[in-house]
N, C-alpha and C positions, 0 to 999 in steps of 0.2 A: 724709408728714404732718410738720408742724413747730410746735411748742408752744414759744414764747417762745423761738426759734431754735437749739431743738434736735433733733433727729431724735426720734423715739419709736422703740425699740427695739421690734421682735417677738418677746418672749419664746416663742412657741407655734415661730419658727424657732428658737432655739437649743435646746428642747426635743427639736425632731425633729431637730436636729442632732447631739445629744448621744444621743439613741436611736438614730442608725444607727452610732454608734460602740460601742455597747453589743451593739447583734444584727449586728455586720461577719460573724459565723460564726453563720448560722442555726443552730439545733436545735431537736427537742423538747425534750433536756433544760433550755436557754434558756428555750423557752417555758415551763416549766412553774417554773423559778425565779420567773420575772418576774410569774406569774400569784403564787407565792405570795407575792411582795414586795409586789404591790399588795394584797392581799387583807391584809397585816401592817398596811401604811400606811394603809390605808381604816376598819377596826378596832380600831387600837393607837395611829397616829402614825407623826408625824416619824421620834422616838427609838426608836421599838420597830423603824422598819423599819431603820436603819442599824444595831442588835442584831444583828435578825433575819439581816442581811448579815455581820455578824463571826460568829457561830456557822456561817455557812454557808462558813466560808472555805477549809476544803477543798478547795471545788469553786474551780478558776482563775474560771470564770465567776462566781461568786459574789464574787469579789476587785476581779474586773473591773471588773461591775459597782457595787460600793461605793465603786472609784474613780472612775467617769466621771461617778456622784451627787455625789460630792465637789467633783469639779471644776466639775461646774455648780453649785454654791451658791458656789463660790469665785469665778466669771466672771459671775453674774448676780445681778441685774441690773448692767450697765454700769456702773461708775463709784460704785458703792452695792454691791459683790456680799453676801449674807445672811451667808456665812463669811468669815471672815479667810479668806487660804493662809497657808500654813506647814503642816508637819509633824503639828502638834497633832492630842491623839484627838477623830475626829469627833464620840464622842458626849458627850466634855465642852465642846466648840464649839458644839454644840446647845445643850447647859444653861447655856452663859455666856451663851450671845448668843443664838440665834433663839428659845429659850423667853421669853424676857423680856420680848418685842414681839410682843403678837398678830398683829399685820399683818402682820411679817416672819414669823413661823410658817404664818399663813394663806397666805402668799406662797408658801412654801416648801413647802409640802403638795402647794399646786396646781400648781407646777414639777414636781415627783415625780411625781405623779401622771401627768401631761398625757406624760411624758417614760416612763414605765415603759408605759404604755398604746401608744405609738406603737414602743417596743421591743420590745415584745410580738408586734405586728402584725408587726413584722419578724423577730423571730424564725420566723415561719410563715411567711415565703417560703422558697421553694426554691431549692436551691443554682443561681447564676447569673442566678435573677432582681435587675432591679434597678429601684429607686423614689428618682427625685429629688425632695425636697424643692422 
C-alpha cells in the first residue's frame, strides 16, 4: 500500500522482529521476565517498564532485553523514530521526549506492548523450534 508515494511501514513486522531478537535463547526464565515487563508496562507505563528493566540488570536477559526495547524506539517508526540514538539514559529520553506527546507515548506503549507479547510467545518455544515471521 502507498499513501501520497510512500510505502506505509508494518510496524506489527518490526515488532515481531525485534521480539525474535529478544527470545533468540528460549527460556522459562525469559518467559517469566517478559511476563513481568508486560504486567510493569500495562500497570505502571512506558517509564516504570524501562525501571523495572534497569533494577533487573543483573540478569544478561534483563540488559538484553532493555536494549533491543531501546533500539526499537530508536529505529521506529521509519524516518520519525520515538527516541533519538545516542548513548543517553533511556529513562530521561522518555521524559524529554515521548512523555511530552501523547501520541508518541501512546505509540510507544503499543510498540512495547505488541513487541514483549510476541517475545514472550517465543520465549515458550522449544529449543530448535523455529517461527518466521
Amino acid at each position: 500500500m502507498e499513501a501520497g508515494g510512500t510505502a506505509i511501514e508494518n510496524l506489527e513486522v518490526a515488532c515481531a522482529k525485534k521480539a525474535r531478537e529478544i527470545a533468540a535463547q528460549p527460556s522459562k526464565e525469559l518467559e517469566k521476565l517478559l511476563t513481568e515487563a508486560l504486567d510493569v508496562l500495562e500497570e505502571q507505563g512506558v517509564y516504570a517498564l524501562f525501571l523495572f528493566l534497569k533494577t533487573q540488570d543483573q540478569k544478561i536477559i534483563a540488559s538484553n532485553t532493555r536494549e533491543r526495547l531501546c533500539r526499537l524506539l530508536e529505529e521506529t517508526p521509519r524516518g520519525n523514530p520515538l527516541l533519538p540514538g545516542g548513548d543517553g539514559d533511556v529513562l530521561e529520553l522518555i521524559s524529554n521526549t515521548i512523555s511530552k506527546d501523547l501520541d508518541r507515548l501512546l505509540l510507544c506503549h503499543d510498540l512495547l506492548r505488541q513487541t514483549l507479547v510476541f517475545a514472550r510467545y517465543h520465549a515458550r518455544l522449544e529449543a530448535g523450534e523455529e517461527v518466521s515471521p
